[in-house]
C-alpha positions in Angstrom: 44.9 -0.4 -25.4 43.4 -0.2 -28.9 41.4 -3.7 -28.0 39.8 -2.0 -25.0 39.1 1.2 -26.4 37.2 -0.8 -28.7 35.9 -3.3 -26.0 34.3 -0.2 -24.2 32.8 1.2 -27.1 30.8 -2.1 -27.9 30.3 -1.6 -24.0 28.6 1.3 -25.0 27.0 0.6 -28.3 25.0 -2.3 -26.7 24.1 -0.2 -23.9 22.5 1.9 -26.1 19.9 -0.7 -27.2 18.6 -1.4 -24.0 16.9 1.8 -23.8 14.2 0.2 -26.0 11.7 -0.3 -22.6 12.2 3.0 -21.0 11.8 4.8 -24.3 8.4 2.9 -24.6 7.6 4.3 -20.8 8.3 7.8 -22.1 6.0 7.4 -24.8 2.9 5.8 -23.1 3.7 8.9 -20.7 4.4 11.5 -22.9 2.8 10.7 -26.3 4.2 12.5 -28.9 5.9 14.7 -26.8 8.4 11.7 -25.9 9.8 12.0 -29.4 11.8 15.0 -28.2 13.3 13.0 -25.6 17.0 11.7 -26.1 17.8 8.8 -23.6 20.7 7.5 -23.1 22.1 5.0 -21.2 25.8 4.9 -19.8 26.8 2.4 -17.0 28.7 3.7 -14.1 30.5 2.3 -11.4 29.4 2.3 -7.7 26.7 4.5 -8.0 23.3 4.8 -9.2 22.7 8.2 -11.5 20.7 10.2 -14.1 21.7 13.3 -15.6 19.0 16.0 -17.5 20.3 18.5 -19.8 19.9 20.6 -22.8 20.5 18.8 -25.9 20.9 21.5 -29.1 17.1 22.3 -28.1 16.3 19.1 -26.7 15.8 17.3 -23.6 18.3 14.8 -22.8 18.3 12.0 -20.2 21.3 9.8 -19.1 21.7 7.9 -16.9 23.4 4.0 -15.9 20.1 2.1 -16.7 16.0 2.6 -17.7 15.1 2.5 -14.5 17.8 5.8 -13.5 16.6 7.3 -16.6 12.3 7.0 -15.8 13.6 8.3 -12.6 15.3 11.1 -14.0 12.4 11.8 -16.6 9.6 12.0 -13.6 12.6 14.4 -11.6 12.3 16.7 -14.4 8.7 16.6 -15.0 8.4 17.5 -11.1 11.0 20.1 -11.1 11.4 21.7 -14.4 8.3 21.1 -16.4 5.7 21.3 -13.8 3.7 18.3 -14.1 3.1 15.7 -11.2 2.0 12.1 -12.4 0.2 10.9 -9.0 -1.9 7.9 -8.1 -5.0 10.3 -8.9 -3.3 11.6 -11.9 -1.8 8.9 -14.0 -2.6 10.3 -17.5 -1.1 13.9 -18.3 -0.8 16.0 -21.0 2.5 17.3 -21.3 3.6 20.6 -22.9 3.7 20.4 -26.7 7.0 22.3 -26.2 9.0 21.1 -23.8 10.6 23.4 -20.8 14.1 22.3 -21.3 17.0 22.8 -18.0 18.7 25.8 -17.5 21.4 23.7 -16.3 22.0 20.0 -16.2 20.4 17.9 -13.5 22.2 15.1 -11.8 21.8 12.8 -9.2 23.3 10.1 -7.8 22.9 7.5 -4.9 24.7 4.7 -3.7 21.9 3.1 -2.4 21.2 0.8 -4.6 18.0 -0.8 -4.3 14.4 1.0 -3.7 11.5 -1.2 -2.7 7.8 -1.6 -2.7 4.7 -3.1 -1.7 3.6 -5.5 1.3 1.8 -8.7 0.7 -1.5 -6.9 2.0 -1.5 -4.1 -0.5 -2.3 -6.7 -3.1 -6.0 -7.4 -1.3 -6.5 -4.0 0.1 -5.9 -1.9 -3.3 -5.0 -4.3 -6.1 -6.9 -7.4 -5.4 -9.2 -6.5 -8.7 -6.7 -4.6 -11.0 -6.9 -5.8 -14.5 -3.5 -5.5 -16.9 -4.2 -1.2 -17.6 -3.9 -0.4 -14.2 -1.1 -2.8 -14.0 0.5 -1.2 -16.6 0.1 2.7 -15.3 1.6 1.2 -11.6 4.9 -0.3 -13.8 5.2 3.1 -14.9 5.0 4.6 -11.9 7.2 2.2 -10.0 10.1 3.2 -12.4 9.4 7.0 -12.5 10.3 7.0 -8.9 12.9 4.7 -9.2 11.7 1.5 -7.8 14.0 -1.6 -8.7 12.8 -4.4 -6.3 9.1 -4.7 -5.8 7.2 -7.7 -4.6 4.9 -9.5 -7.1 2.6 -11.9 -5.8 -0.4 -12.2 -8.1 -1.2 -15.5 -10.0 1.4 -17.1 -6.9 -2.0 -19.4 -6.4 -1.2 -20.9 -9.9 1.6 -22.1 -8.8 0.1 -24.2 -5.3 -3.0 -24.9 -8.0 0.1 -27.2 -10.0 2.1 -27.9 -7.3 -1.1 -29.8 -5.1 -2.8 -31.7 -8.2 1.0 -33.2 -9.0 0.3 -34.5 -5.4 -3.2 -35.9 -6.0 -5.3 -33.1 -4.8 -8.7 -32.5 -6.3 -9.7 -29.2 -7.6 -12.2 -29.2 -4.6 -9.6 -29.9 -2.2 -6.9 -26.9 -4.1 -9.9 -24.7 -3.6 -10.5 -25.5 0.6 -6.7 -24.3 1.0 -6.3 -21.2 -1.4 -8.1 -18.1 -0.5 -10.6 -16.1 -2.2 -9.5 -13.0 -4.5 -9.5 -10.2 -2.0 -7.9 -12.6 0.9 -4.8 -13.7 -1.0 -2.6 -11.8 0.8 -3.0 -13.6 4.0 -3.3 -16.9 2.8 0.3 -16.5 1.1 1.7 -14.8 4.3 0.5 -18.0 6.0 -2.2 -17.0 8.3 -5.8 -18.8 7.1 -6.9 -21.4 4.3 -9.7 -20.8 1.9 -11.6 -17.9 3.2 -13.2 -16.4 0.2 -13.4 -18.9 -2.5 -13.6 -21.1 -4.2 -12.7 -20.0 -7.1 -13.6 -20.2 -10.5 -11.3 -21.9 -12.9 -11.4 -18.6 -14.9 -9.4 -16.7 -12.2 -6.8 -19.0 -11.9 -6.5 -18.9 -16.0 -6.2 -14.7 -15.9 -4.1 -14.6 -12.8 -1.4 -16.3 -14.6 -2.2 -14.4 -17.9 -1.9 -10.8 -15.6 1.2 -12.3 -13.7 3.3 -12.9 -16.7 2.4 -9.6 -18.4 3.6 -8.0 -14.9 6.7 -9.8 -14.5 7.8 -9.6 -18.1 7.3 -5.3 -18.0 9.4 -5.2 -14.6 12.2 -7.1 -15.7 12.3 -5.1 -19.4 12.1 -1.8 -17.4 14.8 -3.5 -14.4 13.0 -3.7 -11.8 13.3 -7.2 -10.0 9.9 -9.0 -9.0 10.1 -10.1 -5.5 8.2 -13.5 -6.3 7.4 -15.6 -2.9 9.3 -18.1 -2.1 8.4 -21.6 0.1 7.9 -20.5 3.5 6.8 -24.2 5.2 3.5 -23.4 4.5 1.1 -26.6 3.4 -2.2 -27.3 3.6 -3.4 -28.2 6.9 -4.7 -32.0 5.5 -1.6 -32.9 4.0 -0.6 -35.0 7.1 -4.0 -36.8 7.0 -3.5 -37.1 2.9 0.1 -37.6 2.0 1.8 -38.6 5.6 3.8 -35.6 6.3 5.1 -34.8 9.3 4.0 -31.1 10.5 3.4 -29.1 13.2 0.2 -26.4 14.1 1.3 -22.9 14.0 -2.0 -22.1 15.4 -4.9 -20.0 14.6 -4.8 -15.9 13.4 -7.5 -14.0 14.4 -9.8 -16.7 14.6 -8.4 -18.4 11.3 -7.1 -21.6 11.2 -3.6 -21.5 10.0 -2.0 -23.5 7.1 0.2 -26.3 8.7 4.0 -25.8 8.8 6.2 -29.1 7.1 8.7 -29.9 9.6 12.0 -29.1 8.2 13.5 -32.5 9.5 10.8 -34.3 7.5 12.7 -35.6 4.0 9.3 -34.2 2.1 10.2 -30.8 2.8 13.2 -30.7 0.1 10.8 -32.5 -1.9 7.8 -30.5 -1.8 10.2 -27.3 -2.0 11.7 -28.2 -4.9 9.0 -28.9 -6.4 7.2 -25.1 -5.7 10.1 -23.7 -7.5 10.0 -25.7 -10.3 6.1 -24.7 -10.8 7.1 -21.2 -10.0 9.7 -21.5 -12.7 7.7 -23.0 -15.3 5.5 -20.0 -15.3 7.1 -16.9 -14.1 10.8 -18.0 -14.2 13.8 -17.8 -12.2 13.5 -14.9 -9.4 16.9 -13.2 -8.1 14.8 -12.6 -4.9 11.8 -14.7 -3.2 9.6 -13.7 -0.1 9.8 -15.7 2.5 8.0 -15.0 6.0 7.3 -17.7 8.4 5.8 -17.6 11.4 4.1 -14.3 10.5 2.1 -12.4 13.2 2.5 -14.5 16.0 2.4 -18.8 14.2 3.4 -20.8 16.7 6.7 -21.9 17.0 6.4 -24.6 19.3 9.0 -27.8 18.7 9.7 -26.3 15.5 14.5 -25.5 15.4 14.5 -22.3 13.9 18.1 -22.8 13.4 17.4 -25.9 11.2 13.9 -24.2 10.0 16.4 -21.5 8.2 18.9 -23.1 7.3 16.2 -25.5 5.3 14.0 -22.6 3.6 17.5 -20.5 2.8 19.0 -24.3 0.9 15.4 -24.8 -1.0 15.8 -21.3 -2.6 19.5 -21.6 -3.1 18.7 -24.8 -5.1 16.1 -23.2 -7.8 18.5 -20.0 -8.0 22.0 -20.1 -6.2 22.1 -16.1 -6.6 18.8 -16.0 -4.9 18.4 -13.6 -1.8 15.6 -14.1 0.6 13.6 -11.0 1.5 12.1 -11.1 4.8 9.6 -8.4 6.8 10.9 -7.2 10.1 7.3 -7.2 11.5 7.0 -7.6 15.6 8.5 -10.8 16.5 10.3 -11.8 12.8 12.6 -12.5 11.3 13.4 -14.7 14.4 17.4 -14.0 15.5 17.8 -17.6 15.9 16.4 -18.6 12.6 18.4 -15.9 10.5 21.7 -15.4 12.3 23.4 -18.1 10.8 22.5 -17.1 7.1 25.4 -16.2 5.0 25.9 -12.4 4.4 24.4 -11.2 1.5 21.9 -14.5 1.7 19.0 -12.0 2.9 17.3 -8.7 2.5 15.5 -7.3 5.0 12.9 -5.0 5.3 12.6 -3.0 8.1 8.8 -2.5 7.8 7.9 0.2 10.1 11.0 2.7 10.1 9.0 5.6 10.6 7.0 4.6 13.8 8.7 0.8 15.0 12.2 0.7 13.6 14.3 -2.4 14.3 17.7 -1.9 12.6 18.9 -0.6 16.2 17.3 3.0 17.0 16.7 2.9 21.0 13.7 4.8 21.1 11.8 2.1 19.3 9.2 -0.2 21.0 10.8 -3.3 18.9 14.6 -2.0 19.1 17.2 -4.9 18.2 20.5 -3.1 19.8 22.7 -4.8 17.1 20.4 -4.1 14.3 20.6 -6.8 11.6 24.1 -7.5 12.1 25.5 -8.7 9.0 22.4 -9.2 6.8 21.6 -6.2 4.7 18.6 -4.0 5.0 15.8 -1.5 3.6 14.8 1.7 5.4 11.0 1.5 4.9 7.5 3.1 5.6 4.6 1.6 6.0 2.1 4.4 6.5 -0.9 2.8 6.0 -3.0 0.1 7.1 -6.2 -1.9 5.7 -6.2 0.9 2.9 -8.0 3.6 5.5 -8.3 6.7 4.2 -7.3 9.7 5.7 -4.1 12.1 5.7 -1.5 10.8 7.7 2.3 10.8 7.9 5.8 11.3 9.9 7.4 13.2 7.5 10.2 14.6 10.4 10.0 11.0 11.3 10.6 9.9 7.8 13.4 12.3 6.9 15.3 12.6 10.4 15.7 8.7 10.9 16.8 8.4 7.0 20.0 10.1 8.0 20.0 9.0 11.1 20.4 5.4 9.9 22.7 5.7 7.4 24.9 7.3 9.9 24.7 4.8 12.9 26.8 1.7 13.0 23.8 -0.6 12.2 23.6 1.4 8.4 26.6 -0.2 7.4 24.8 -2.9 5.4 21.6 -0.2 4.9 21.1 -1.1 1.1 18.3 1.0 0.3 14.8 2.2 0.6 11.1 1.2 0.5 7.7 1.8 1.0 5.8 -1.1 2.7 1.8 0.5 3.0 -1.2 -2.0 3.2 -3.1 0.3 1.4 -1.9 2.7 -1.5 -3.3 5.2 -3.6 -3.6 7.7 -0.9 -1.4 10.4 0.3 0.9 10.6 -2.2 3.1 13.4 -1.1 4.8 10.8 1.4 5.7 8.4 -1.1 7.3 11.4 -3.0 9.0 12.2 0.0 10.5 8.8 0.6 11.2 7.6 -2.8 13.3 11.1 -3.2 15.3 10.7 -0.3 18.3 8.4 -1.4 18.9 10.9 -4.6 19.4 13.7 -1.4 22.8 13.6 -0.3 22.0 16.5 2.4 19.4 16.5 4.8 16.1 18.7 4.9 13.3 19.8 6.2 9.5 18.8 5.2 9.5 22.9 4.6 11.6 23.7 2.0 10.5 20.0 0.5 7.0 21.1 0.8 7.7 24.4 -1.7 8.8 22.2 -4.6 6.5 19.5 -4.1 3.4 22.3 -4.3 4.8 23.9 -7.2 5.1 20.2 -9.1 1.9 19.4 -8.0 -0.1 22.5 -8.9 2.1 23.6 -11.5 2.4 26.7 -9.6 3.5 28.1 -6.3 1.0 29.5 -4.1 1.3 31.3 -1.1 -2.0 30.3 0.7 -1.5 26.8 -0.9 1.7 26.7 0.9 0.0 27.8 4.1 -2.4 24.9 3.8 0.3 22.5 3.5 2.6 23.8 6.5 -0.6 23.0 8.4 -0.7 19.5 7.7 2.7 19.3 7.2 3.0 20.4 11.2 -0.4 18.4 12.3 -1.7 15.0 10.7 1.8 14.7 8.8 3.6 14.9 11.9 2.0 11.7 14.0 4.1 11.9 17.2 6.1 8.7 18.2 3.7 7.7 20.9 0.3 7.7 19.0 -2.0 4.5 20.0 -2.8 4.0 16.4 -1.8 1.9 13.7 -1.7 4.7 10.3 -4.5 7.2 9.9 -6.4 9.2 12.9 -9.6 6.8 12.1 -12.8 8.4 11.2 -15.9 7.6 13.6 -18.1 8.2 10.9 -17.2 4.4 9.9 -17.3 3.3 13.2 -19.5 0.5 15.2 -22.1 3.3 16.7 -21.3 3.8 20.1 -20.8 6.2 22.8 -17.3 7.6 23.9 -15.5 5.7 20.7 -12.0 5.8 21.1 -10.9 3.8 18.2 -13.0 2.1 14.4 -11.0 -0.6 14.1 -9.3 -3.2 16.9 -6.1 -2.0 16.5 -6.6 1.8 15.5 -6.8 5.0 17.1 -9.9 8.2 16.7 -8.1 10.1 19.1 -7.0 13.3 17.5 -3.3 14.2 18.2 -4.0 17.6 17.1 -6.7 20.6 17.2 -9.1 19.6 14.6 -9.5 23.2 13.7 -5.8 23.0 11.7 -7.2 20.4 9.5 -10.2 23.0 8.9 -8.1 26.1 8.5 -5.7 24.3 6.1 -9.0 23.2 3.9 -10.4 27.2 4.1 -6.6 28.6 2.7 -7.7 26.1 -0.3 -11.3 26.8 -0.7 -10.0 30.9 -0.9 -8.1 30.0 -3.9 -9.8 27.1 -5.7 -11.1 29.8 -8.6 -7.3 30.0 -9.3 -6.9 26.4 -9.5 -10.1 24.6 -10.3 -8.8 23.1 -13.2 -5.8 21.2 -12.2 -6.8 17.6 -11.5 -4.2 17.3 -8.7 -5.7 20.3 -7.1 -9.2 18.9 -6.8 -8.2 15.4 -5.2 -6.3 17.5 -2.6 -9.0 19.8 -2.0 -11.6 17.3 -1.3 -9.1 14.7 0.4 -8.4 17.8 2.7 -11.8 18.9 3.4 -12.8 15.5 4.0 -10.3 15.2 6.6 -11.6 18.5 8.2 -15.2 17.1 8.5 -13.8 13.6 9.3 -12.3 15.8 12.2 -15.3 17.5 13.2 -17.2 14.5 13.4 -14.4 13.1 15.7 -15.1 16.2 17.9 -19.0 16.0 18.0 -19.0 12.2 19.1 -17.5 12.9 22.3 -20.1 16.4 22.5 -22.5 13.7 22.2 -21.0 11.6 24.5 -21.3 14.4 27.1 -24.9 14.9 26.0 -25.2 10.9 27.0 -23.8 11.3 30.3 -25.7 14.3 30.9 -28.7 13.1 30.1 -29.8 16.1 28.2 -32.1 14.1 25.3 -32.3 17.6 23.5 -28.9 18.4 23.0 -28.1 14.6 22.0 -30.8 15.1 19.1 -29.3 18.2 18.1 -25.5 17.1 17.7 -26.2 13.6 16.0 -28.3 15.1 13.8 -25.5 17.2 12.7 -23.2 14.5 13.0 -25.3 12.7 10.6 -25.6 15.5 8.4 -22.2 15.7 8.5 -22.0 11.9 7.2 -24.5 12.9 4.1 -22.3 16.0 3.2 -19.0 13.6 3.4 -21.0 11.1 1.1 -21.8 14.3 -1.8 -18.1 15.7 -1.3 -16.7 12.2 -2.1 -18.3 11.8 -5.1 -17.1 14.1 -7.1 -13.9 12.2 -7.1 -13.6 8.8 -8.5 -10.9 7.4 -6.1 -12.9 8.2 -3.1 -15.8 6.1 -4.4 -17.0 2.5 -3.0 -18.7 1.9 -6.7 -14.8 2.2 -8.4 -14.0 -0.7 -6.1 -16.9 -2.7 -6.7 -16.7 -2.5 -9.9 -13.3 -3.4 -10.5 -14.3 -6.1 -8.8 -17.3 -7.3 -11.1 -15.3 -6.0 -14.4 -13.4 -9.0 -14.2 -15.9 -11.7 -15.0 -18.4 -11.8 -17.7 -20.4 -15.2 -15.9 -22.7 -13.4 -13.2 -22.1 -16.3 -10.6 -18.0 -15.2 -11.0 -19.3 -11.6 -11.0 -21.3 -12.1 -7.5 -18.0 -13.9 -6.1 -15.7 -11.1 -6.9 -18.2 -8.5 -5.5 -19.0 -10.4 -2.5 -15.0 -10.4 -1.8 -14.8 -6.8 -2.2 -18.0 -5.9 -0.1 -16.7 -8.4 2.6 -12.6 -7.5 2.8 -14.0 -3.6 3.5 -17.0 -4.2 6.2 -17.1 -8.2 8.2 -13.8 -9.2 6.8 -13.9 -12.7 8.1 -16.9 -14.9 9.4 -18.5 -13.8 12.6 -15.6 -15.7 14.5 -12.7 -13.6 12.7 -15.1 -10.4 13.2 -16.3 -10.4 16.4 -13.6 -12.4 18.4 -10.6 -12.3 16.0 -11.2 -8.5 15.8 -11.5 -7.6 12.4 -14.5 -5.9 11.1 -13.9 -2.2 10.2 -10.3 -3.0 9.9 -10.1 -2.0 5.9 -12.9 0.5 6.8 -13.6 3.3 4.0 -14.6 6.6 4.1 -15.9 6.6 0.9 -19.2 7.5 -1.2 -22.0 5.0 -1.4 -20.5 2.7 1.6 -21.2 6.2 3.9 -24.5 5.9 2.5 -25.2 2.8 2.4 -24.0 1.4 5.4 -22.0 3.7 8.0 -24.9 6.2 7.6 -28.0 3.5 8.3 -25.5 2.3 11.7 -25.5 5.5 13.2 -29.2 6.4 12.7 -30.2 3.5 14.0 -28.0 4.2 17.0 -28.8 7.3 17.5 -32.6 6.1 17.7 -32.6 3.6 19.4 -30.4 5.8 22.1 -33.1 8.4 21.9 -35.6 5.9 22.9 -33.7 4.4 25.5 -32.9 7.6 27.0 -36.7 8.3 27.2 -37.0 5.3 29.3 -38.4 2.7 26.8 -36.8 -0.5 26.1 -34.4 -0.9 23.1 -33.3 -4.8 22.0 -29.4 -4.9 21.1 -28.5 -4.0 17.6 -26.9 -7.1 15.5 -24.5 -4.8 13.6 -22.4 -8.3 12.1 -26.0 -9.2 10.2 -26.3 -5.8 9.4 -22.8 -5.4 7.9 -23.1 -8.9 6.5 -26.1 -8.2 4.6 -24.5 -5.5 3.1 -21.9 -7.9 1.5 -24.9 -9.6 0.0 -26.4 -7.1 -1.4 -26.5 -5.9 -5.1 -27.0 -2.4 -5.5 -25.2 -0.5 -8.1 -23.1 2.3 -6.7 -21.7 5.4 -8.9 -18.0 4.9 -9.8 -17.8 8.0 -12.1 -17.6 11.6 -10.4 -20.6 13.5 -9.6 -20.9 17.3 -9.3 -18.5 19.9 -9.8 -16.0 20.1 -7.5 -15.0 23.3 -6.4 -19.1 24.1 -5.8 -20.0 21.2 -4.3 -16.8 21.7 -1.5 -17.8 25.2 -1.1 -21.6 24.3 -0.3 -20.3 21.0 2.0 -18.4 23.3 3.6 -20.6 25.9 4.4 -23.2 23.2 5.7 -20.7 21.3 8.1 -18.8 24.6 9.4 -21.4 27.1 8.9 -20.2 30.5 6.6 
């Protein structure tokens, strides 16, 4: 007895000093504060847990590892101290005197693993993050309690090594990987080289970021996601080297990388020879993404069986713990290739929980009756797509079919949670909202959620505030089921001009599912008590974000008043609403920059900071420009569908581009309506010249807030 007493004490005593990394969190978050701070960490069977108390004056936190304990620290920060660390928000003073529990705080979940990111958020937010923003996102990720995130930047390295062991020429590397903003769909297998090449200097500080990243997640505990060999080669390698492949086919236009047979001996080889580059640079992984056949590749002649039974042996040989994480997106995983996987073998992520769940809820468009079967799963949200702005949500969505998961037969092998958005840094109270559910035991309602998640964001409760927030919590936070769109209501402002739009990008939706004069209402309630508030940093993203939205909404509303005018033929009234439609552009464009985050100069110059050799500079900037307007060539834009995909409503691109469309439009209509003759509009050479172009946009706020959203206001609604 005496030997495991002192067994568990050792136990303990080592536990202790692996609360080096979280303790280093604290501080970057709470400077000297942080010193105040006892951590602790105690390992518990079956259950994930922190616990906040009172310490003889100071705050404690305990819990069974760092990343419990960061989630514990940013629970208390929301809920006792006041303070809301948010996308917008990242540094924050804390209180030089600590608010300390009345009572202790604990929470616990079985769920064990929380999830995040999608290949695509890695173009459409982070394609251009340098090693500080890095840093703050680590942070982040384990202050809401994120253990399994995927982590594909520098992955390029590794096909760099891999191809020039098999003879290719730098040249040749550089025709198969993508450019910088495109690397997200090169590595889920949809096109080669679009976007490069690149320089030797981004492979070099890829690798460089990579390791930094990897090495943080695993100190804090949080498990990279690295990707593992899907098939994918490049589409010459049967030409070059005599494999034996087969075309998946093209993606939007795109040709797609070729897949390597499975039954061809040079799969295991090639294989095994990705994960020992992989593991020469980033190391072993306890979990690899692997997707094939994403959005739609052909699978023609290809066994699926055979196909997944190959990819799941290639991982097991470079790590035989190794699970394979797979998106549930449309079509994939296939049933045949995946149902004869061991248990426990793979992860998967149902992508779309909140709109298009798979894991066996009848009411969805993509239901799969027996869910997963025996494979384990995530419940996630993917929110957003192409990194659009604009608030949007199913929080009764979010929070009914959490519970309602868990409970059905399917949740059985429900492991956890996850958040799977294209886009990020926007609308952050839903990725509060889902990253809290697994520490709930009890169900809720977005109501009484919505009262603590004011008062942490504001560091107060607010009547009117709360007002404004039951509005959108009941409107554009409550998309119905049915709506035609793919994430945000899109704005038209960054539309193709045109009459009657219905949608800004292929696959999106304009159509309002609720009265735009909610969205209005909710943005007055805050307007009536900015004097109050002015100061809090959370407060002024909100208030513009919302009042953006309203106007967003109103231009919505006067496109089909102009529409109407159109039909109607009445050339008076047409001048008269696009001219406040685009005044209501030009107000947008001075709202938006008075916030950093809402700026199209913040992006491009991410972008440009990362080189110092202008010809790198122009590459990066042209990647940026182009992933937001064209996307692809003219083929991928106009026939694959893409331009406006990744639209922004932001400041400068409203200006500079979506601004000089609809004038044009609306002047050339003017003209053609009078009877004279107008010559089509090339709006790809327009957009494309933008990409080209080198004008330097603000990326640091301009105006005062609060003033500047009164005045917009009063010009777009009127007093």
């Amino acid at each position: 007895m005496k030997r495991i007493q002192a067994f568990i004490v050792l136990l303990y005593m080592c536990s202790l000093a692996f609360a080096g990394p979280v303790d280093s969190l604290l501080e970057r978050i709470g400077g000297k504060t942080s010193k105040n701070i006892l951590t602790e960490i105690v390992p518990q069977n079956g259950k994930d847990y922190f616990e906040v108390s009172n310490q003889n004056g100071k705050l404690r936190i305990k819990g069974n590892n760092p990343i419990s304990i960061a989630t514990g620290f940013n629970w208390y920060l929301k809920y006792t101290a006041g303070v809301h660390i948010a996308w917008n928000n990242l540094n924050q003073s804390l209180p030089s005197n600590l608010p300390l529990p009345e009572k202790t705080i604990r929470q616990e979940t079985d769920l064990h693993l929380r999830y995040y990111l999608n290949y695509c958020t890695f173009s459409y937010s982070m394609a251009f993050w340098d090693w500080e923003r890095w840093e703050k996102e680590i942070d982040w990720m384990a202050m809401h309690g994120i253990n399994l995130s995927l982590s594909i930047t520098g992955n390029e390295v590794v096909w760099y090594n891999l191809l020039k062991r098999l003879g290719y020429t730098t040249d040749e590397i550089n025709g198969f990987v993508s450019g910088p903003a495109f690397m997200a769909w090169w590595q889920m297998n949809n096109l080669e080289g679009w976007g490069g090449p690149n320089p030797d200097e981004w492979y070099k500080n890829q690798e460089i970021l990579q390791k930094k990243i990897v090495t943080r997640m695993r100190a804090l505990g949080i498990e990279p996601v690295l990707p593992g060999f899907a098939g994918m080669v490049p589409r010459n390698i049967g030409e070059k080297l005599g494999y034996s492949i087969s075309d998946p086919g093209t993606w939007c236009s795109f040709d797609r990388p070729a897949f390597l047979n499975p039954n061809d001996p040079n799969f295991d080889k090639f294989a095994d020879m990705y994960y020992e580059e992989m593991e020469k640079l980033y190391g072993k992984a306890k979990y690899y993404a692997i997707d094939p056949f994403h959005e739609g590749g052909s699978t023609k002649g290809i066994n699926l069986d055979a196909a997944g039974k190959t990819i799941m042996a290639a991982m097991k040989r470079a790590n035989h713990e190794a699970v394979w994480v797979a998106q549930a997106w449309q079509a994939n995983p296939r049933p045949t290739m995946i149902e004869n996987l061991n248990a426990h073998d793979l992860l998967v992520l149902d992508l779309y929980s909140e709109k298009k769940p798979q894991w066996g809820d009848s009411d969805s468009e993509w239901y799969r009756p027996q869910g997963y079967g025996k494979h384990n799963w995530l419940y996630c949200m993917l929110l957003n797509f192409g990194g659009r702005v604009g608030l949007h949500g199913r929080m009764d969505s979010v929070i009914d079919g959490f519970y309602k998961a868990g409970q059905h037969p399917n949740g059985k092998t429900l492991s956890g949670v996850g958040t799977t958005p294209e886009g990020i840094e926007n609308n952050p109270v839903m990725f509060e909202l889902l990253y809290e559910l697994p520490w709930r035991k009890e169900k809720f309602t977005k109501e009484e959620w919505l009262k603590t998640y004011i008062k942490a964001r504001y560091r107060m409760f607010d009547e009117t505030v709360y007002e404004s927030w039951l509005l959108l919590a009941q409107y554009p936070y409550n998309c119905p089921a049915g709506y035609p769109g793919e994430g945000t209501v899109e704005s038209l402002f960054c539309a193709r001009p045109g009459i009657n739009l219905k949608r800004v990008s292929t696959w999106g939706s304009s159509i309002l599912y609720y009265n735009s004069d909610y969205t209005r209402q909710a943005a007055e309630k805050l307007l009536s008590v900015a004097h109050k508030l002015r100061d809090n940093a959370n407060f002024q993203y909100d208030l513009v974000d919302i009042l953006r939205q309203s106007i967003a909404d109103k231009g919505n509303d006067l496109s089909g008043e102009i529409g109407k005018a159109y039909k109607d033929k009445d050339i008076e009234k047409f001048k008269t609403l696009s001219d406040s439609f685009l005044l209501a552009i030009q107000c947008q464009d001075r709202l938006l920059a008075t916030q950093k985050d809402f700026t199209v100069g913040n992006w491009l110059e991410q972008a440009k900071s990362l080189s110092q050799i202008d010809k790198n500079k122009d590459l990066y900037e042209w990647n940026a420009r182009t992933l937001i307007t064209v996307w692809g060539n003219k083929a991928a834009s106009e026939q694959g569908g893409l331009h406006d995909y990744s639209s922004r409503e932001w400041n400068g691109i409203l200006s500079g581009l979506y601004y000089k469309r609809w004038k044009l439009f609306f002047d050339n209509t003017v003209k053609e309506m009078q009877g004279e003759t107008v010559s089509p509009v090339d709006f790809f050479a327009m957009e494309e010249a933008w990409t080209h172009e080198k004008k330097t946009y603000a990326n640091k706020p301009e105006g005062d807030v609060v003033q500047t959203a009164t005045e917009v206001y009063k010009q777009v609604f009127g007093d």
